[in-house]
C-alpha positions as CSV (number, residue, x, y, z in Angstrom):
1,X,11.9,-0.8,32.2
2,X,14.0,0.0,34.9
3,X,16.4,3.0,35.2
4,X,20.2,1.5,34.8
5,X,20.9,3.6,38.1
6,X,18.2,1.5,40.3
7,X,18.9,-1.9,41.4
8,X,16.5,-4.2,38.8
9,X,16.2,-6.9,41.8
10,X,13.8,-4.5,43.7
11,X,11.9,-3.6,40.2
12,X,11.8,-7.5,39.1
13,X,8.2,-8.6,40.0
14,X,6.7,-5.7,38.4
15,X,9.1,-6.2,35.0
16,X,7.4,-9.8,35.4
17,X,4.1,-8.7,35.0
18,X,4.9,-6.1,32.4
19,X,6.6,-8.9,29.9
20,X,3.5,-11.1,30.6
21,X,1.7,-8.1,29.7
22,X,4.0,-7.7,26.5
23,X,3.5,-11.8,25.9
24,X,-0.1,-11.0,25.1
25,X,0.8,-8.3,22.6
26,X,2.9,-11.0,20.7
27,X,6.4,-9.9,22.1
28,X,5.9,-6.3,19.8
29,X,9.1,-4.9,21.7
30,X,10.9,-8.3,21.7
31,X,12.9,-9.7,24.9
32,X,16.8,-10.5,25.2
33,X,16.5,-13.8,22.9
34,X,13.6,-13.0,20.5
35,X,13.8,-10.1,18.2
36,X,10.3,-7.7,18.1
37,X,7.7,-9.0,15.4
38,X,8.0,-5.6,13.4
39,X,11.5,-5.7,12.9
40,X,12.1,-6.6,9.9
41,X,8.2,-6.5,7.8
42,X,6.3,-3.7,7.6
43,X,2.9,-2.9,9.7
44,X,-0.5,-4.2,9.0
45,X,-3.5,-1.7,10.2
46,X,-4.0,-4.0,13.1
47,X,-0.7,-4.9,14.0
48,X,-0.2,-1.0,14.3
49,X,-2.9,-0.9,16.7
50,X,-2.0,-3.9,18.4
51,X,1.8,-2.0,18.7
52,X,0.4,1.0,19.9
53,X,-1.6,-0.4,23.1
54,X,1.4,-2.4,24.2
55,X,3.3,1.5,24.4
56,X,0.8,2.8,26.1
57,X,0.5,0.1,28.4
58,X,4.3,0.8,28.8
59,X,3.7,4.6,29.3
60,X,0.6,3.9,31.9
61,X,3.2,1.3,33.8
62,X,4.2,2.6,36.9
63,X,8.2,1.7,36.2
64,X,7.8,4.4,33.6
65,X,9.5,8.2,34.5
66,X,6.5,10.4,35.3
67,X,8.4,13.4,34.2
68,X,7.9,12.2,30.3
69,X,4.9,13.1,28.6
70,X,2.9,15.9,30.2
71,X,-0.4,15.1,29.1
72,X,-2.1,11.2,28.4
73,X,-1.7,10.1,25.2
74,X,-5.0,8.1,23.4
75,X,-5.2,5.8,20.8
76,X,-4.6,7.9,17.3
77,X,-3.2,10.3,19.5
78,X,0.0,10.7,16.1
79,X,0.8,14.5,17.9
80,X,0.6,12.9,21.6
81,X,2.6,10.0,20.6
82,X,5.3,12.5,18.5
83,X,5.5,14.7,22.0
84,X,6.5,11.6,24.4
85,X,8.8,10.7,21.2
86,X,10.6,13.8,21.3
87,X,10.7,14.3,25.8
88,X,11.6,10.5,26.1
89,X,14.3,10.7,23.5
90,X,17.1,12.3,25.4
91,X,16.9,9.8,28.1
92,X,15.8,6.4,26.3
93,X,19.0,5.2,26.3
94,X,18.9,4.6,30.1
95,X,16.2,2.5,29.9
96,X,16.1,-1.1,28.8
97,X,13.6,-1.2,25.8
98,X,13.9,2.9,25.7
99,X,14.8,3.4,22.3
100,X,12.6,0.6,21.3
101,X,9.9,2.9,22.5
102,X,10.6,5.5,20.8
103,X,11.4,4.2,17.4
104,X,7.4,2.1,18.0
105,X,6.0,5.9,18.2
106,X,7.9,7.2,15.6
107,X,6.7,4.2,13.5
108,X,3.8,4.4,14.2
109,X,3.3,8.2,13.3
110,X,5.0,6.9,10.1
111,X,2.9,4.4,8.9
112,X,-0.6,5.8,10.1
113,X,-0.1,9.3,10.1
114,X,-0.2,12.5,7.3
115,X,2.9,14.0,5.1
116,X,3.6,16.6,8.0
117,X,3.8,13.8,10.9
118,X,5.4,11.8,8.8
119,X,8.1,13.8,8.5
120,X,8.4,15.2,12.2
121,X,8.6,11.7,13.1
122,X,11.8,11.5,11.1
123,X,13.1,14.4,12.7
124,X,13.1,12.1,15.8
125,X,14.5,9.4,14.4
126,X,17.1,11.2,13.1
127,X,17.9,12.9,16.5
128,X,17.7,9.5,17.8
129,X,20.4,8.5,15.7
130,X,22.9,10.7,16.0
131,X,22.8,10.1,20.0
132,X,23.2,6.4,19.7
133,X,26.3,6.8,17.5
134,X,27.9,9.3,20.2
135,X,27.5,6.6,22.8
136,X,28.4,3.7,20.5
137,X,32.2,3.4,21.4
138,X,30.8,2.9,25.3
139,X,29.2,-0.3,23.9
140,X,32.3,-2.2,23.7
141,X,32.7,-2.5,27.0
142,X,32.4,-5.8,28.6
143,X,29.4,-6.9,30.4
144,X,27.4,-4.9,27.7
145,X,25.5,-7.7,25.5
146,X,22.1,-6.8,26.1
147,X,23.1,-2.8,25.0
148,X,25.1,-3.6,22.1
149,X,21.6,-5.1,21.4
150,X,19.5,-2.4,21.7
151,X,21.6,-0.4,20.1
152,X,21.6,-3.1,17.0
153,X,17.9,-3.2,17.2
154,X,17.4,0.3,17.3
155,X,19.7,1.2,14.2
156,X,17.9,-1.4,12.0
157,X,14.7,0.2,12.6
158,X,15.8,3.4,12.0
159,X,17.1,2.5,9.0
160,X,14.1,0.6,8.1
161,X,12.4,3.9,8.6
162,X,14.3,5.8,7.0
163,X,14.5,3.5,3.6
164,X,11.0,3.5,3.4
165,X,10.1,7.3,4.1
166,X,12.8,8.9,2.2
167,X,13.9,12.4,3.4
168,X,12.4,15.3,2.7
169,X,14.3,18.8,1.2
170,X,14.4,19.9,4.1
171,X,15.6,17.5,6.7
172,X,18.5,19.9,6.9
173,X,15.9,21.9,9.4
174,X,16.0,21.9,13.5
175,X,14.0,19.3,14.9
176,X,11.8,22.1,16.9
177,X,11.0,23.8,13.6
178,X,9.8,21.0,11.6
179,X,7.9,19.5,15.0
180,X,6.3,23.1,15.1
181,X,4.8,22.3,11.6
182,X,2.6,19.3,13.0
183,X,-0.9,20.3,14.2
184,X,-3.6,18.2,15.4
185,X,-5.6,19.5,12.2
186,X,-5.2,17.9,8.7
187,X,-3.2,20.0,6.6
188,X,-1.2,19.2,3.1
189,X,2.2,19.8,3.3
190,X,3.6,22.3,0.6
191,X,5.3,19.6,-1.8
192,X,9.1,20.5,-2.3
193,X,10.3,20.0,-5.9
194,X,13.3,17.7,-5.8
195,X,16.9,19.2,-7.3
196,X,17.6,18.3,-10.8
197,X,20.6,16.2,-10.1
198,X,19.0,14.4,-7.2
199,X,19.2,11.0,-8.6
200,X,16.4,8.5,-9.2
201,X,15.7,5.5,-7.0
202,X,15.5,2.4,-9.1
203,X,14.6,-0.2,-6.2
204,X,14.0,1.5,-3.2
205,X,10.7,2.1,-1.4
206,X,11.1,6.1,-2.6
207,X,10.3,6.8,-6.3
208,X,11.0,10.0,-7.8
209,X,7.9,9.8,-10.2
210,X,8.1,12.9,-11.8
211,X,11.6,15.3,-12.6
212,X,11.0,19.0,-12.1
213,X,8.6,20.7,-14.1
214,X,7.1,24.2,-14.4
215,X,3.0,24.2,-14.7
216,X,1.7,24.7,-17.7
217,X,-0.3,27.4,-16.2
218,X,-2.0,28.8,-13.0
219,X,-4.4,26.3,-12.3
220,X,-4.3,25.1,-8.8
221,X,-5.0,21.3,-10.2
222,X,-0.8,21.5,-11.1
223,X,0.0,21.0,-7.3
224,X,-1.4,17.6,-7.0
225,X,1.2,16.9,-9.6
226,X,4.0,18.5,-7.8
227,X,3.8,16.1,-4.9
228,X,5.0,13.8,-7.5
229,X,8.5,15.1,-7.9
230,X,9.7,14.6,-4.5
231,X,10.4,10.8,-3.4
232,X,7.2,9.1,-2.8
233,X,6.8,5.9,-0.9
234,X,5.8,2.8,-2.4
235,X,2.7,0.4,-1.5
236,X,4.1,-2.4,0.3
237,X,2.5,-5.7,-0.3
238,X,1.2,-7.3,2.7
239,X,2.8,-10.1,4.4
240,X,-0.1,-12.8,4.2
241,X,-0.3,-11.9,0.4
242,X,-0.2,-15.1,-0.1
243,X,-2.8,-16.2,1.7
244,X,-4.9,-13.5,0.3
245,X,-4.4,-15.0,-3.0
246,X,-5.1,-18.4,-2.4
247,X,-8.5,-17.5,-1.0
248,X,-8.9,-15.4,-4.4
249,X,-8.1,-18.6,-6.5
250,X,-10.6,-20.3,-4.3
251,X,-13.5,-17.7,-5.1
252,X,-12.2,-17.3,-8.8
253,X,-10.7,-20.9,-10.0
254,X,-11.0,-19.9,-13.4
255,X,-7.6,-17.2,-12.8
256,X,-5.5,-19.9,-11.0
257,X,-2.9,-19.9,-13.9
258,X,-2.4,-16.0,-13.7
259,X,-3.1,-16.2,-9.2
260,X,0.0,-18.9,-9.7
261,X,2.5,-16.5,-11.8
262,X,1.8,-13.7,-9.5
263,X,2.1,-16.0,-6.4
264,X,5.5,-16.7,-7.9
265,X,6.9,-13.4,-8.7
266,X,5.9,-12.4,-5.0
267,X,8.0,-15.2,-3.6
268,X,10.6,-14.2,-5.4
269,X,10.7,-10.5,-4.3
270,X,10.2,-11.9,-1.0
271,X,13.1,-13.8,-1.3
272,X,14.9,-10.5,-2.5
273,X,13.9,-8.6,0.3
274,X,11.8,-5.8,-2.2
275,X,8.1,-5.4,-0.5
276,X,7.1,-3.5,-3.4
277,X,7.4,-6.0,-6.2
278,X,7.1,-5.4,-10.3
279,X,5.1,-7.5,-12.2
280,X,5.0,-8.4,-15.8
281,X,1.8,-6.8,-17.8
282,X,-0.9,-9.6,-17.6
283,X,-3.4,-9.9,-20.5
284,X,-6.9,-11.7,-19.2
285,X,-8.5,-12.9,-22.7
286,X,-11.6,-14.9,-22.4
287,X,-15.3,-13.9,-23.2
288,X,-17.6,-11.0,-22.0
289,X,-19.0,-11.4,-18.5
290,X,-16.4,-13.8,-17.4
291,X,-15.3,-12.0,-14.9
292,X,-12.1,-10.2,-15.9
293,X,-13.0,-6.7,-14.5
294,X,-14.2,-8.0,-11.1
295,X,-10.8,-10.4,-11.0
296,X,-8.6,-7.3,-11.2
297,X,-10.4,-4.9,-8.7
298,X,-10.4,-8.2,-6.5
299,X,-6.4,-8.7,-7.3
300,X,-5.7,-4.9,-6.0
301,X,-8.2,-5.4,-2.6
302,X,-6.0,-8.5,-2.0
303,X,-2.1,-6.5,-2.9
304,X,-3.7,-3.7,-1.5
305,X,-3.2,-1.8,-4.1
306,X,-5.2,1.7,-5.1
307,X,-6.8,0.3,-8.1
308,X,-8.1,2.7,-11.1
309,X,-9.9,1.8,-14.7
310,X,-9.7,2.7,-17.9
311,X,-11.6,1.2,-21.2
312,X,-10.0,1.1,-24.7
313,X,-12.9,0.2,-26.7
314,X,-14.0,3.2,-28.1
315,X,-10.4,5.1,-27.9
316,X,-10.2,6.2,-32.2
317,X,-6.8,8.1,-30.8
318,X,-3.6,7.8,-28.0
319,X,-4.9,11.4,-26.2
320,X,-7.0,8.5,-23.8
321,X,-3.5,7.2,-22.5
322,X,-0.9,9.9,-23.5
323,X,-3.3,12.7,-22.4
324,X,-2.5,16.2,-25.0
325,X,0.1,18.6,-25.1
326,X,1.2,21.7,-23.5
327,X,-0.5,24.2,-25.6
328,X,-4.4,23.5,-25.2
329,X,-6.7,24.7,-23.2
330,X,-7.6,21.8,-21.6
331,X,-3.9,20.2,-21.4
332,X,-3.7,16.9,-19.5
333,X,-0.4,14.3,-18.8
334,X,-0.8,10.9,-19.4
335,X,-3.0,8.9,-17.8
336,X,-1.0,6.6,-15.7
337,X,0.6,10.1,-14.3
338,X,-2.7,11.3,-13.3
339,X,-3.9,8.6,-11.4
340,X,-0.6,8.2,-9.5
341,X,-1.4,12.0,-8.4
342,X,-4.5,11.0,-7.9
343,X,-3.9,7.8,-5.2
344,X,-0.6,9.4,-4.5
345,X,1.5,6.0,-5.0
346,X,3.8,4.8,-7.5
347,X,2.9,1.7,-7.9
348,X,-0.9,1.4,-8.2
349,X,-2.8,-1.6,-10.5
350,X,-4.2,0.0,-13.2
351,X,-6.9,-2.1,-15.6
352,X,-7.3,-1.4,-19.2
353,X,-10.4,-3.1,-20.8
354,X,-11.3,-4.2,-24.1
355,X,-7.4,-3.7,-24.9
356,X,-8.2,-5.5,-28.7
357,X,-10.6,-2.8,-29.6
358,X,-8.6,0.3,-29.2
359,X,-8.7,2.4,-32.2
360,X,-6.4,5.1,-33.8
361,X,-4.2,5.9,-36.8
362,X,-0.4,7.0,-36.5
363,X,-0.2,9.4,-38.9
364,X,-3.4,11.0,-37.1
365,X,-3.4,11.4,-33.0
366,X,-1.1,8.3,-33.2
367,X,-2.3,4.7,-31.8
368,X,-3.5,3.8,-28.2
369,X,-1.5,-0.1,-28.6
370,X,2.1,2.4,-29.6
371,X,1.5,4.7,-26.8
372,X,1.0,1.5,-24.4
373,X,4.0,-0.3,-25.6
374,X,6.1,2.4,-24.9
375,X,4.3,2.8,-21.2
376,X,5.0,-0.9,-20.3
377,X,8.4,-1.5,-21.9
378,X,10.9,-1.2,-18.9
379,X,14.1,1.2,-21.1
380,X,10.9,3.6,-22.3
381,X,8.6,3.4,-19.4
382,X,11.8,4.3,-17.1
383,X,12.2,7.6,-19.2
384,X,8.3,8.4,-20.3
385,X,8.1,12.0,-21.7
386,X,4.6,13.6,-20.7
387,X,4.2,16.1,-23.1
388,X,2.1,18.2,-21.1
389,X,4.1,18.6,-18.0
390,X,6.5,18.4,-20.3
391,X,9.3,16.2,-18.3
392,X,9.6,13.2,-17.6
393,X,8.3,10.6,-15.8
394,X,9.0,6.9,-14.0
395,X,6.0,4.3,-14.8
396,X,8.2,1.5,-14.3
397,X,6.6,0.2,-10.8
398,X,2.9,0.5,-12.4
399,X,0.9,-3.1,-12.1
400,X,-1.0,-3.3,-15.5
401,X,-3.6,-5.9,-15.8
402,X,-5.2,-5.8,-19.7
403,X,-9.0,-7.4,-20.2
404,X,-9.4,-8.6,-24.0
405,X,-12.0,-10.9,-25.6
406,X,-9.8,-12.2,-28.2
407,X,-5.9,-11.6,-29.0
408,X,-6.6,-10.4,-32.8
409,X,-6.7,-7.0,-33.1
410,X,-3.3,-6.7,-30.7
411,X,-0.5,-5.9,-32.4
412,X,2.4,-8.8,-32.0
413,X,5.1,-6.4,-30.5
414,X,2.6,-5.3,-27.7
415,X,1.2,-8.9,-27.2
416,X,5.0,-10.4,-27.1
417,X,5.6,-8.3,-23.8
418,X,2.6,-9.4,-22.1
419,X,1.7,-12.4,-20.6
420,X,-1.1,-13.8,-22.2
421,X,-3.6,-16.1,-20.1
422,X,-6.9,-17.5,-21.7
423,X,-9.5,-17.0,-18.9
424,X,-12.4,-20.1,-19.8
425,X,-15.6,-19.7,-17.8
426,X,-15.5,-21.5,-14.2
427,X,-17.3,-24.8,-14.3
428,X,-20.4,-25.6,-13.2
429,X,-19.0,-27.7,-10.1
430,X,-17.3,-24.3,-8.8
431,X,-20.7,-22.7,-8.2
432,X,-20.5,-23.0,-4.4
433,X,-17.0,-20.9,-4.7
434,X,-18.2,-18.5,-7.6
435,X,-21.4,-17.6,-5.4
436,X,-19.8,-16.9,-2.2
437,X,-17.0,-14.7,-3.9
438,X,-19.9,-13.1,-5.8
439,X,-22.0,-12.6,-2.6
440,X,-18.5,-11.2,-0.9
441,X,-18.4,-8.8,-3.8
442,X,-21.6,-7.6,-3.4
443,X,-21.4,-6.8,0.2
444,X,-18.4,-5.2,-0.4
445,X,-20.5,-2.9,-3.0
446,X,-23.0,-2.5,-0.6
447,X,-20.8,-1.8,2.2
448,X,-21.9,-4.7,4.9
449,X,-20.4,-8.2,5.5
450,X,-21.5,-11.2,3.8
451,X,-23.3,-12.3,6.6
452,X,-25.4,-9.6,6.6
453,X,-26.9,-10.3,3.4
454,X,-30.2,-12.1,3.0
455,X,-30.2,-15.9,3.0
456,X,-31.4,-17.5,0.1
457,X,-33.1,-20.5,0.5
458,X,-32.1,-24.0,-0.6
459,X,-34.8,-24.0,-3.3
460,X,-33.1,-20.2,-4.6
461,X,-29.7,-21.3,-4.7
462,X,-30.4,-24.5,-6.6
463,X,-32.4,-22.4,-9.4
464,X,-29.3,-20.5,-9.7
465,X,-26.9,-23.4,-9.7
466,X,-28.9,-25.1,-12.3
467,X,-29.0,-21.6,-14.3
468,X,-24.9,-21.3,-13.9
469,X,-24.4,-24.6,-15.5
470,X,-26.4,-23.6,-18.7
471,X,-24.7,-20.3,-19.4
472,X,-21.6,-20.1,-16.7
473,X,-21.4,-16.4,-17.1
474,X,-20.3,-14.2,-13.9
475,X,-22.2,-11.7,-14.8
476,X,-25.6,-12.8,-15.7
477,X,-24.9,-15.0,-12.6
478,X,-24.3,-11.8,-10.4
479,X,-27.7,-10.0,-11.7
480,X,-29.4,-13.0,-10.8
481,X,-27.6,-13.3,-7.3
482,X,-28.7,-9.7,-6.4
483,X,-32.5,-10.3,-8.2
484,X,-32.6,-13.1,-5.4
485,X,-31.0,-10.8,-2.5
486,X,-33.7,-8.0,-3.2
487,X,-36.9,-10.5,-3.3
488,X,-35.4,-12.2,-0.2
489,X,-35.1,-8.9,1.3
490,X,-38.2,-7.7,0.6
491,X,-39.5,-10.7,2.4
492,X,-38.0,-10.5,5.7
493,X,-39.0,-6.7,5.7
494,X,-42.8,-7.2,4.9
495,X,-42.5,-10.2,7.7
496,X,-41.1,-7.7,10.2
497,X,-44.0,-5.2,9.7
């Protein structure tokens, strides 16, 4: 990473060894032929971490200016990496991947870091900008290729940035005073109420969730709520998605046909360059204990998706989706609203079960199915009206997934906007699949790997396959499972003592 004043023939063998170094980090900063990985996707958890020991290797080289960055910067070092972000910035254009190095910290600070680094990082960026614009006429000089380049690269990952983590209200500060705002302590940033003209994303990774709205009173639970009415990233869906659902079809064969239609409407936002896609309500009908609730919280882990629950069975009014008005004492919004404040997304998968035995009366509290239809359908859900916050508020990018054991009971305007899938049990010659997705699940519970589990014996696991073909019910099958895991447990600790 030569300075453009030194001769790069007497630097050349130690560039070699740093871009065989940058070879085993899967070319993160790219070369002069091959654009870097993380151009144009956005950063899995270990690809960030893979991106951030390729910099530091870069900052440990001995090519790199020892006058930027006072102090060593670690690994989840967000403040360190923000510092080196802000020295090297000045000068990166005289080095040949320099503004690739700082756009890499200030992405990485964006992606892993909290609201206040988040938004000193686009202070950088945005100084970052505004100096390769000045020199931008210089790159149409001839002989420049490789810094028109850079200087292409560079932009499109600022802008990538920048699409994704929408300005704050007050990006209009210095970049000193908003860096002076990040400490190495976790602190919530006061949320800033959008204007009332500020106009309202439809398909950008920013949702406005919530317009302006005054609290209905002086409890401090209204500020969670706030943070909703400035422009809030959406949950990206990661890349291998795909992949992830194919190995949920293979663990749950008996959702292939709704796996498929998501599979589908992925490819297609994929195709459309959205990361974030919408999907039509889905409706799981099929028997108790099939396995509908464990399918859906298995469907967010793979999307990646907060996920959050909410049973209908015994709902005799709407208040259980539409929350109650401003005016009681214990006023609440809706309760899509509240669990967006909550995982502080947009666009988390929320699960409603037993969706055919909601109750209710509209001339009385009004009916839970109304108050749904009106959540789900696009013109309505665009425009919700909470009557508690009273304003209103964007639930067009929720995922709903619906549980039911039978479509009666659903009235034909709600069931014409979902799509309906009847879930039959798994057969008995998918036991092998069902028992390691159930033994996956209950590690997960648990908190271990699957492989940490007990072994159950040959003997065991043909008892339970024989039991599975009689009744092929996930969830007698699951007691049973962990029944097994406790008496095999028990026997490996009595043999150890």
């Amino acid at each position: 990473m030569p300075d453009t004043n030194i001769e790069a023939r007497h630097l050349q063998p130690g560039l070699d060894q740093a871009a065989s170094r940058l070879r085993g980090s899967v070319l993160l900063f790219g070369d002069e032929t091959t654009a870097p990985l993380w151009l144009w996707l956005v950063l899995e958890n270990d690809e960030i971490a893979a991106l951030e020991d390729a910099l530091l290797e870069h900052l440990r080289s001995p090519l790199f200016p020892a006058r930027v960055g006072e102090r060593a910067v670690h690994p989840g070092d967000d403040v360190g990496l923000l510092d080196f972000a802000c020295a090297f910035a000045p000068i990166a254009s005289r080095f040949a991947q320099g503004r690739d190095l700082v756009v890499a910290a200030t992405r990485i600070v964006s992606e892993r870091g909290g609201p206040l680094c988040r938004q000193a990082a686009l202070a950088c960026i945005e100084a970052l900008q505004h100096r390769q614009h000045a020199e931008a006429r210089n790159l149409a000089e001839p002989g420049t290729p490789a810094r028109l380049r850079h200087f292409v690269l560079a932009s499109r990952l600022c802008a990538d940035l920048w699409l994704r983590f929408v300005p704050s209200v007050d990006s209009g500060r210095s970049l000193p005073s908003r860096l002076s705002d990040v400490t190495a302590e976790a602190r919530p940033a006061a949320p800033q109420p959008a204007p009332a003209s500020a106009p309202q994303p439809l398909d950008g990774p920013g949702v406005l969730v919530l317009q302006p709205f005054e609290p209905p009173n002086d409890r401090a639970e209204w500020q969670s709520y706030q943070a909703l009415s400035a422009p809030v990233p959406l949950r990206s869906v990661p890349r291998d998605s795909g992949k992830r659902l194919a190995a949920l079809a293979e663990t749950a064969p008996a959702f292939a046909a709704p796996i498929a239609e998501i599979r589908r409407t992925l490819a297609l936002a994929a195709h459309a360059g959205r990361p974030s896609p919408r999907l039509r309500p889905i409706l799981l009908v099929g028997a108790p204990g099939i396995g509908k609730t464990w399918f859906a919280r298995r469907l967010a882990q793979a999307l990646d998706l907060p996920f959050a629950g909410l049973n209908l069975g015994g709902a005799t009014d709407n208040r259980c989706l539409q929350g109650t008005a401003r005016g009681w004492s214990a006023a609440t919004p809706a309760w899509p609203i509240a669990e967006m404040a909550r995982l502080s997304v947009p666009n988390p998968l929320l699960f409603l079960d037993e969706v055919d035995k909601a109750g209710g009366q509209r001339e009385n509290n009004g009916r839970a199915h109304d108050t749904l239809l009106a959540m789900i359908e696009p013109e309505s859900a665009a425009g919700w009206f909470d009557e508690c916050l009273r304003t209103t508020a964007d639930l067009r990018n929720v995922l709903w997934i619906m549980a039911a054991n039978e479509t009666r009971g659903i009235p034909a305007p709600l069931l014409s906007r979902l799509s309906v899938h009847q879930i039959e049990p798994p057969p008995a010659s998918a036991f092998e699949s069902v028992l390691a997705g159930l033994l996956g699940g209950i590690a997960g519970d648990i908190g271990c790997q699957a492989a940490d589990l007990p072994v159950l014996e040959e003997e065991t696991q043909d008892a339970l396959r024989r039991s599975f073909a009689r009744h092929r019910n996930l969830r007698r099958l699951r007691a049973m499972v962990e029944e097994c895991l406790g008496v095999a447990a028990e026997a490996v600790l009595s043999a150890a003592n």
